[in-house]
N, C-alpha and C positions, 0 to 999 in steps of 0.2 A: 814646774810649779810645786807647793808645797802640799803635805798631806793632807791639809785642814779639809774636811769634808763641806765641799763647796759648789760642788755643781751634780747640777740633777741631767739624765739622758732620758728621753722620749725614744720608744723604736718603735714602726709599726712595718708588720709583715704583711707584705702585700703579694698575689698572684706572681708577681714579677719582677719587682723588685723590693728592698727592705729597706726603707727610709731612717733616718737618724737624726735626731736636734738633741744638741746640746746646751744646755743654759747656765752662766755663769754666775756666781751671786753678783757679779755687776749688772747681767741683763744681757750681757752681751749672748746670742743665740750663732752656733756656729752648729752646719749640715753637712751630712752626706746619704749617698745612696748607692746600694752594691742589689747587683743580683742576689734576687731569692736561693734558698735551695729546697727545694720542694724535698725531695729526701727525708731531711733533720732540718728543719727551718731553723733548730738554735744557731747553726752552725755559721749563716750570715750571718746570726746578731752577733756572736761573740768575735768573728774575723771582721766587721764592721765598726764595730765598738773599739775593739782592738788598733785598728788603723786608725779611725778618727784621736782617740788616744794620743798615738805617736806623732799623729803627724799636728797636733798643737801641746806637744811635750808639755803632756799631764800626764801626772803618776795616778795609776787605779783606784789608791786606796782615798784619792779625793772627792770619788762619786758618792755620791749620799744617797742616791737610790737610783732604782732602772723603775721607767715608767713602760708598760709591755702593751701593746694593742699584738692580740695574735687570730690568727685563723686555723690552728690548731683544733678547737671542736668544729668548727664547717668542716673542715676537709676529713676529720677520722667520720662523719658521716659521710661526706659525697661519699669516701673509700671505702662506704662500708669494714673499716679497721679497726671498729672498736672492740671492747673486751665482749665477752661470749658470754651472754647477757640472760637472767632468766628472771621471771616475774611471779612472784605470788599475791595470790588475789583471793576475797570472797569468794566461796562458794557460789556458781552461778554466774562470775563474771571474767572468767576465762577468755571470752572473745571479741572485750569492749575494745580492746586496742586495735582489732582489726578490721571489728562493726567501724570505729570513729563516727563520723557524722552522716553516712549514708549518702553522700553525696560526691559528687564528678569535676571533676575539672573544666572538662564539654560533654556535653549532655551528646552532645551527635557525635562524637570521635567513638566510633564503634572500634577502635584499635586500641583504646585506652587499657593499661596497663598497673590495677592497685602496687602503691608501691608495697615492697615486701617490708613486711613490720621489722623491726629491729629483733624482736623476740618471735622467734616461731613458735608454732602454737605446742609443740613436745615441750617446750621449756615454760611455758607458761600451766604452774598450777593452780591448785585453790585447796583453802585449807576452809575448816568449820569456824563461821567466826560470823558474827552480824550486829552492824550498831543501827539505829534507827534513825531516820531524818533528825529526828531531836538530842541526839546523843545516849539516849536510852540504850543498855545492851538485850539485843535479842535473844542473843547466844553465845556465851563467853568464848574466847578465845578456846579452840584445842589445843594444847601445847605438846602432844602428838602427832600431830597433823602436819603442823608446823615444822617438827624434826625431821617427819619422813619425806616432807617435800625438798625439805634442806641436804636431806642423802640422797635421793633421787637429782638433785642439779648438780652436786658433785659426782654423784656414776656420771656425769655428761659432762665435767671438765668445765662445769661453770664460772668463769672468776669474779663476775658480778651479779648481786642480786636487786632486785628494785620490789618493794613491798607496799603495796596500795590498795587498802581496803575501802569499802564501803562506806562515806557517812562520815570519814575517819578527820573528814577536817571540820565537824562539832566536837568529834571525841575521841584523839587519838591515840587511847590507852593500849587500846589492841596491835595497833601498829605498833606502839612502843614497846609492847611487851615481848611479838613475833621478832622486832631487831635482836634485842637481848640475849633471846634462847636463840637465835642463829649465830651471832658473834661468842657466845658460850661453846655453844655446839661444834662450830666449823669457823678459827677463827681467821683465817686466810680467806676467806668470802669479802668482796667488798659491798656492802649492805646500804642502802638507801632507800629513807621510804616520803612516801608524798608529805606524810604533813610536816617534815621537815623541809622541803625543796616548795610545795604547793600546798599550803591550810586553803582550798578555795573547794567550793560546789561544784558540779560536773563533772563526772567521772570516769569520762574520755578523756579530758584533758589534761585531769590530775595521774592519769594513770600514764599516759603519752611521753609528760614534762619527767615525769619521776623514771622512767625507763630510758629517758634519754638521758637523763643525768647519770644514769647507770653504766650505760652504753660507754659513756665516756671518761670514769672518772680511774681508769688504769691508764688509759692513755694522757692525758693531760698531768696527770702526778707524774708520769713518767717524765713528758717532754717540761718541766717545768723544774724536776730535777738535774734532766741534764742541761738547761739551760744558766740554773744556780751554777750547776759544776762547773762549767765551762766557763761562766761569770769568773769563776774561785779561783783558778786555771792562769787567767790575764790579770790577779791579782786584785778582782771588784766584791768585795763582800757584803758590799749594799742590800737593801733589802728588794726584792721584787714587787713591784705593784701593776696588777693585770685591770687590762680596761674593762667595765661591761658594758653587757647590750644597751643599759639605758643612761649613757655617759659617765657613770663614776668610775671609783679606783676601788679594789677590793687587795689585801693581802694576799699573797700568792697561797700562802696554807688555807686560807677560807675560798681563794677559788678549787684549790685541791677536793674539796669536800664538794660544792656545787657549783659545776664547771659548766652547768648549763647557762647558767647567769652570763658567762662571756661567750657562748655561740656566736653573738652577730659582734663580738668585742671590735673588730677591723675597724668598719666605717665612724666608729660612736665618735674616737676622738675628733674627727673633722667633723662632726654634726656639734659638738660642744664648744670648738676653735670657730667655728661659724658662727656660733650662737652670741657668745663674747664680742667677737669682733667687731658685729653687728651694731651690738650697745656700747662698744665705744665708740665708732662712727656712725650715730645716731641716724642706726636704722634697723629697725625693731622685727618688721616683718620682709623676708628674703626666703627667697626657693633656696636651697644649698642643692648643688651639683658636683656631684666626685665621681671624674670619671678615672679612670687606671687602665691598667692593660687586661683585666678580666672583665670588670664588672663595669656598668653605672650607675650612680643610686641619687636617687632624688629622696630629700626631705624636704618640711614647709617648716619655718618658725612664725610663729605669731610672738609679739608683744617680748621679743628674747627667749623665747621660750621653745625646742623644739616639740612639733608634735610629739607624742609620747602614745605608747601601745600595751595592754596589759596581755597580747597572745601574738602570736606568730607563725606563719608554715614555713617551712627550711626544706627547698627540693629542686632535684640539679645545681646545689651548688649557690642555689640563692634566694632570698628572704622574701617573700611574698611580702604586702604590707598587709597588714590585717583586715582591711576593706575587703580584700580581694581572696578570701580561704575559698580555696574550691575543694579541698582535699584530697590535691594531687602530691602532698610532703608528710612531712612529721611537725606534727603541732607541737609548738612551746610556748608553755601558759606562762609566762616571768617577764616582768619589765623591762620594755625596751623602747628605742626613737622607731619611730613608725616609718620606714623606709622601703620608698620602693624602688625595686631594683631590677636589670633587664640585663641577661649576658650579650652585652656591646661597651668590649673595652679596644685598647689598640692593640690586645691582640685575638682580639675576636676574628675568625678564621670564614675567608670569604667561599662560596660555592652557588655551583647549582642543584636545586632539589630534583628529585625524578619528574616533577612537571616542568623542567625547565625556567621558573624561575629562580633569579639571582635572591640568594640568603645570605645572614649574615650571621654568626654567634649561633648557639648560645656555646660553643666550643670553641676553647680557649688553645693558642699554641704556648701560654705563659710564660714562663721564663727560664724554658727549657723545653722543647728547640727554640721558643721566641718564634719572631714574626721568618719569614721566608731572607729578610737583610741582614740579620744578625749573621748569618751564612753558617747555622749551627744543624742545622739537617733537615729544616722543614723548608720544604716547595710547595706549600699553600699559601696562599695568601691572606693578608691581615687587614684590619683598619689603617696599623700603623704602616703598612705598604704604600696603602691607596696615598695615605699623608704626605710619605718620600716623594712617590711621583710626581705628586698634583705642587709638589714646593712645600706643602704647609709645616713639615719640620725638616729639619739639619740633613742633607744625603749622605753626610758623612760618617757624621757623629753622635752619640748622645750622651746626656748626664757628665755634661762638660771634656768629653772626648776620652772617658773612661769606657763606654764602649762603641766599637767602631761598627760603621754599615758598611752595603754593597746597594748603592741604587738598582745594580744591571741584575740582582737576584727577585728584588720587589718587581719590577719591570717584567720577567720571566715569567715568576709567580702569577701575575694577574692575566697577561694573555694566557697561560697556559688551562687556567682553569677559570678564568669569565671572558675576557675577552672574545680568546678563538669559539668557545664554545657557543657564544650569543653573537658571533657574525659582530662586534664593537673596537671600534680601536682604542688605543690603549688609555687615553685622556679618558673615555668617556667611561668603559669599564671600570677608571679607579676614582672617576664623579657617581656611578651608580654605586658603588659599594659604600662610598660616605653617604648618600644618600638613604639607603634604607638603614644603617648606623643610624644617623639622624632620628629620623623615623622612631626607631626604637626606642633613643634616649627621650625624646620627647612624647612619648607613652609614657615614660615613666615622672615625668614632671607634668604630664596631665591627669596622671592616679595622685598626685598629690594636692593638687589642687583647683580645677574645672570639676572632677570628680568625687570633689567635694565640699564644692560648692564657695570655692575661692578663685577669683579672675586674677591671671597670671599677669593680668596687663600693669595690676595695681603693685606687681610686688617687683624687688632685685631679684635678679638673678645672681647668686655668690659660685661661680666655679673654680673649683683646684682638681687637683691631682693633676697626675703627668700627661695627661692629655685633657684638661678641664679647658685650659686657656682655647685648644685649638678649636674644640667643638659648640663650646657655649656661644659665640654670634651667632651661627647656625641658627641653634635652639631658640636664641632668644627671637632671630628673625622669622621662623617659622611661630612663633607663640604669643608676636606682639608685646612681647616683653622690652619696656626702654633701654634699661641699663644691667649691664654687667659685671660686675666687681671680681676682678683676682687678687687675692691676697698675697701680700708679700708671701715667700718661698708657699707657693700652693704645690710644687711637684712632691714636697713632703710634708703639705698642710696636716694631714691626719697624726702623724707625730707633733706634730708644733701643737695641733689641740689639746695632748693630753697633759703639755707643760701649764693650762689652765683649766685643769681639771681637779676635780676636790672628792677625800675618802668619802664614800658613800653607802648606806648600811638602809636596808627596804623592810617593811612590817608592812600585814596588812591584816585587817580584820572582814570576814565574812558577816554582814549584819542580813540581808534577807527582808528588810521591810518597809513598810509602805510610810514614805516621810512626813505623811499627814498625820503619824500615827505616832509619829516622835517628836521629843521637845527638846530642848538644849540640852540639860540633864544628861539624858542617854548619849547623847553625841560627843558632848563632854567626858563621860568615863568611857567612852572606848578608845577617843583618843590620849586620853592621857595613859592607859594601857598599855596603847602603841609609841608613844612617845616614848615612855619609860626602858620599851625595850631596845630602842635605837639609841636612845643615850648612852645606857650601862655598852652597847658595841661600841660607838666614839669615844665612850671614858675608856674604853679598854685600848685603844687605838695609842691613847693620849693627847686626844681634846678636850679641853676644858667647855666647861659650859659657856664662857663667852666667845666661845670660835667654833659656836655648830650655828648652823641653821637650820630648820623644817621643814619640808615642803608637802603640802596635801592634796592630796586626789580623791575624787567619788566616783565610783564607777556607779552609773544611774540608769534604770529604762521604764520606759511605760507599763503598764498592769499586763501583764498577758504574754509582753514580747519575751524573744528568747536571747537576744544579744545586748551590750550593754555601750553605753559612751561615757570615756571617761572626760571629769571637766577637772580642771584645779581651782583650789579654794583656797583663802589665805590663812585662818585658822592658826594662826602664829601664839595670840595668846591664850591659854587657857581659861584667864581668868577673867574674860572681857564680858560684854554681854552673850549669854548661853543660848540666843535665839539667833543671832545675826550668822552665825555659820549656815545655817541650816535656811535662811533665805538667801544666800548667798549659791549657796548648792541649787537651789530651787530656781533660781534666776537662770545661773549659769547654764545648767542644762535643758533649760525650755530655748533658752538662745541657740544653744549648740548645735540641740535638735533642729532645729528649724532651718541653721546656716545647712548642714549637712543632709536631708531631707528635702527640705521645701515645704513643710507644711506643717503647722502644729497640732498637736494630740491631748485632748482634751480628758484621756484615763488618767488615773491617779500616776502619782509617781513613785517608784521603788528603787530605795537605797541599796545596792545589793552589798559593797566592798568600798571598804574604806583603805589608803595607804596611805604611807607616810613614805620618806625619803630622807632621811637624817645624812647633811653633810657636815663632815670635818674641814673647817675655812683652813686653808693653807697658808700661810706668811708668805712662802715662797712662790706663789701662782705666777704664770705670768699674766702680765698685764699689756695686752695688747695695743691699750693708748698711749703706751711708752716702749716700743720696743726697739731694739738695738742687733741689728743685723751684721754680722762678720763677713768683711768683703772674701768673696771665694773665684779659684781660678776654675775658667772654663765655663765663661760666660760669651755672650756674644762678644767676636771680633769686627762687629761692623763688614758694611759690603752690601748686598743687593744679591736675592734670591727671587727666581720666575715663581710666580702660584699662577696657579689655573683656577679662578674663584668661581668659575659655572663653566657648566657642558656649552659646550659650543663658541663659547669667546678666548679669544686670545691671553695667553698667558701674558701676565706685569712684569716687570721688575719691582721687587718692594728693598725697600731700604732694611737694614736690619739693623736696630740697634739694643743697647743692652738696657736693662729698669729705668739707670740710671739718669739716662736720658731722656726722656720723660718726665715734663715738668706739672706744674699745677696749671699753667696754659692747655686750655682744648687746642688738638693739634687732629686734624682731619687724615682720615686711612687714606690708602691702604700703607701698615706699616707691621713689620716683624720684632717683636719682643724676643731676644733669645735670653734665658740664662742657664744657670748651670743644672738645674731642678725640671724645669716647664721650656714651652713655648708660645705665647700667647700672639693670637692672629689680631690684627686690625684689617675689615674686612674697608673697602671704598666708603664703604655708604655708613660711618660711624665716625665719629671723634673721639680720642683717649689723653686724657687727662690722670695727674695722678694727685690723692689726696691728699691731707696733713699725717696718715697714717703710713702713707706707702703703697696703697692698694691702689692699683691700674685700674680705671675705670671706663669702661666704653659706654659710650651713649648714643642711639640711633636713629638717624631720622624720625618723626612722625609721619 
């Protein structure tokens, strides 16, 4: 094909394997998926990218850009691998990062273990320096103090520094002046201070966000380099664009600088691909479930919208949702989809605990040794074991017979370490390991919404990834949920999301006051402030002002309390009526409160933070009401597989046939979807049908 720069690539890196979509300017979307490499994860993308390339004879220099979902900051934290990190701080607050919030994960877990701070406390100084709650300086900056702290982290081989004073996001001259003379002084230090990464109150958390942006920003420059190079290498000189935590797209030199922002970058594009999909098959509010071979993570959408989160905890490996901060992780204060997540993927690794119950997760065999069938060195067993067994996906094969199983190793694996060990034979040991899998995933789609005060009965259930299809009946059957929606290619939905995804650039203002106390006026100039600053990022991008949009948040709580809920507002035009924002606000978060709660609260109301969220509209997005799928080899072959659908009954035959097959007629279970990506089950007691879009849908008894 020719050079004209025409087609855009999505990749997202997953635990286990590294997903690919490619998008044609016809529409036409063509996939693949190759093992991860835990190692140098660039190095799938670029032999992934490379192969898919050849094998639809396109020359390199035709990609217009690489769209990147990574987990490169999760995992330099699990690996504790990040750069050797040191903190300067105010006098007197040397030991807020380690205070955090005073609080436990389990209050009775007398074994409990604080995690160990990113910065030990030798690396954490403090220099003379003090601003006042109001921005008033107490005590000017020492710009001695400042040096000697800066030779002191270098005698200790420091290559990153994170600088977060006091106060500093009313006034953050002193932080700016302390970067200066460090970058003067020592200029191979990589320097980052809060009120560039977090202008917000609370000084835990802005101290937390800014050391992890620290932590991380020699590694992520690093792997972002050698993924360009390695781009350069196969001939692709596009530009890179990395997902974030709260669905957009950032340029790879501005995640360079704050690489905290794509921490949870993985799951966003499929919480964005869900969101879309959603609104063009006119259904608005849906639970999204993505399960993989590490993780599962539930979000809620209301009204197209996903829930949204303005903090985070990141520990073991996986994102608390902000409902749920016990302060057993590392806090990150920056926007993100509010997702909760539970380590039960298919290759979450079965056992028993020292009281002899059967466990499951939160330990991954990922995608290296993989589950116990891959026959790559692991002899424990997996979710995706228990699946082989019991029929629910391919004995042979998967990801269209790019890689091969051994049923008799999964088989091995589960007597050897549940079965024999619990006196069970082998059906029923690999029904109890799905079983408390289950279990798990559905905590985490009851943290998103019974636990917050939304009935799952009322909503879809949307599941993808590479094991979405098989576990979603389940869920939905234990949750009273009707209906289940797979989207076309869900085994690499998370890339397919980020091909309708838009540049996106976040402001926020610290306001602090009580909204009885404010009039249009003031609401009015701080957002045009914030506007202003998100434009001049999209003008810079190269969006014009009729291809952005806005979008605004209030983060709000009652007089007294100490957490906040954020609502959205629609505050599009500036120059409309200067009161109707601000009842708008007021509405929305007495509702909020109340759905989330149960009760309302009769204290005044206080504005604490305002944001914005400035997108650059894409020409090229995809458009999920119209999308165009590339027939791919190594889809089901038809034929008939046994499943074992419950402990104690006789295994079926089920038909197996491929998407294709699958009409707009309801056609009654039990039936097997295979394709090249997923495997999606039809359990007896459900019908599947598929829509005008593509999307497999089941529907279950009442």
């Amino acid at each position: 094909m020719g050079s004209e720069k025409r087609f855009r690539v999505a990749v997202d890196i997953g635990g286990t394997f590294t997903d690919i979509a490619l998008l044609t300017d016809t529409g036409l979307i063509h996939q693949s998926k190759i093992s991860s490499t835990p190692s140098d994860p660039s190095i799938a993308v670029i032999e992934g990218v490379g192969q898919l390339l050849a094998e639809l004879s396109i020359t390199p220099d035709a990609i217009a850009e690489v769209l990147h979902g990574t987990t490169v900051g999760s995992n330099t934290i699990l690996q504790r691998k990040g750069a050797r990190t040191g903190l300067i701080t105010t006098r007197g607050f040397r030991d807020v990062l380690e205070i955090g919030r005073i609080r436990m994960p389990d209050m009775f877990d007398l074994t409990w273990e604080k995690p160990k701070p990113l910065v030990p406390r030798r690396h954490r100084l403090e220099v003379s320096e003090r601003m006042a709650a109001d921005g008033e300086v107490v005590e000017p900056l020492s710009e001695a103090s400042v040096i000697s702290a800066g030779k002191a982290l270098v005698a200790e081989d420091i290559e990153a520094v994170a600088v977060a004073f006091i106060n500093s996001y009313r006034n953050p001259a002193h932080e700016l002046q302390a970067e200066a003379i460090l970058r003067a002084h020592f200029p191979h230090l990589l320097v980052t201070t809060s009120c560039a990464v977090l202008p917000e109150m609370k000084e835990y958390e802005r101290t937390s966000t800014t050391v992890v942006n620290a932590y991380l920003l020699a590694a992520m420059r690093s792997y972002l380099q050698r993924l360009e190079s390695g781009l350069r290498s196969i001939g692709i000189a596009a530009p890179i664009l990395v997902m974030t935590s709260n669905g957009g797209m950032l340029a790879a030199n501005v995640t360079c600088e704050k690489p905290v922002l794509v921490v949870a970058s993985g799951p966003a594009g499929g919480v964005i691909g869900a969101a879309r999909l959603g609104v063009a098959r006119n259904d608005r509010d849906v639970i999204v479930f993505d399960m993989g071979g590490t993780t599962a993570k539930a979000v809620i959408i209301e009204d197209g919208r996903p829930s949204m989160t303005s903090e985070y905890e990141f520990r073991d490996g996986i994102s608390t949702s902000s409902r749920f901060i016990k302060a057993g992780g590392y806090m990150l204060k920056v926007p993100a989809i509010d997702i909760a997540e539970v380590g039960a993927g298919g290759g979450s690794m079965a056992g028993i605990d020292k009281g002899g119950l059967l466990i499951v997760g939160p330990q991954s065999a990922g995608a290296v040794p993989g589950p116990a069938c891959y026959g790559l060195g692991n002899d424990r067993p997996t979710v995706t074991d228990a699946n082989v067994v019991l029929g629910f996906i391919n004995a042979t094969s998967l990801a269209g017979g790019k890689l091969p199983i051994d049923r008799s190793l999964s088989e091995a694996a589960i007597l050897a370490h549940v079965g024999n060990p619990l006196g069970l034979p082998l059906q029923d040991a690999a029904h109890g390991i799905r079983a408390v899998a289950n279990a798990a995933m559905a905590r985490a789609v009851r943290a998103v919404t019974v636990e917050r005060g939304r009935d799952p009965r009322d909503l879809t259930l949307m599941a993808f990834g590479g094991n979405g299809g098989v576990h979603a009946p389940d869920l939905a059957r234990q949750l009273g949920i009707p209906r289940v929606v797979v989207p076309p290619m869900s085994g690499i939905f998370s890339a397919l999301g980020m091909l309708a995804s838009d540049i996106e650039h976040t402001a926020l203002k610290t306001v602090s006051r009580r909204l009885d106390r404010m009039d249009g006026a003031d609401l009015a100039a701080i957002k045009a402030g914030l506007q202003q600053q998100v434009a001049s990022q999209l003008a810079a991008d190269g969006y014009r002002a009729e291809r952005t949009a806005f979008l605004w948040e209030a983060d709000l709580r009652h007089e007294g309390q100490a957490t906040e809920l954020t609502v959205p507002f629609e505050g599009q035009d500036l120059d409309r009526d200067l009161d109707r924002d601000l009842d708008q606000i007021r509405e929305r978060f007495v509702a909020e409160y109340f759905k989330t709660y149960g009760y309302r609260d009769s204290t005044p109301i206080e504005l604490m933070k305002l944001r914005v969220a400035g997108r650059g509209l894409r020409d090229n997005r995809l458009d999920f009401g119209n999308m165009k799928i590339a027939a791919r080899a190594g889809s089901s072959q038809g034929g008939t597989r046994a499943i074992s659908f419950a402990r104690g009954e006789a295994a079926v035959a089920v038909e197996i046939v491929d998407r294709s097959a699958v009409g707009s007629t309801a056609r009654q279970g039990p039936l097997i979807i295979e394709e090249f990506d997923a495997t999606i089950i039809v359990p007896p007691d459900a019908t599947v049908h598929k829509d005008a879009i593509g999307c497999i849908v089941l529907e279950f008894e009442a």
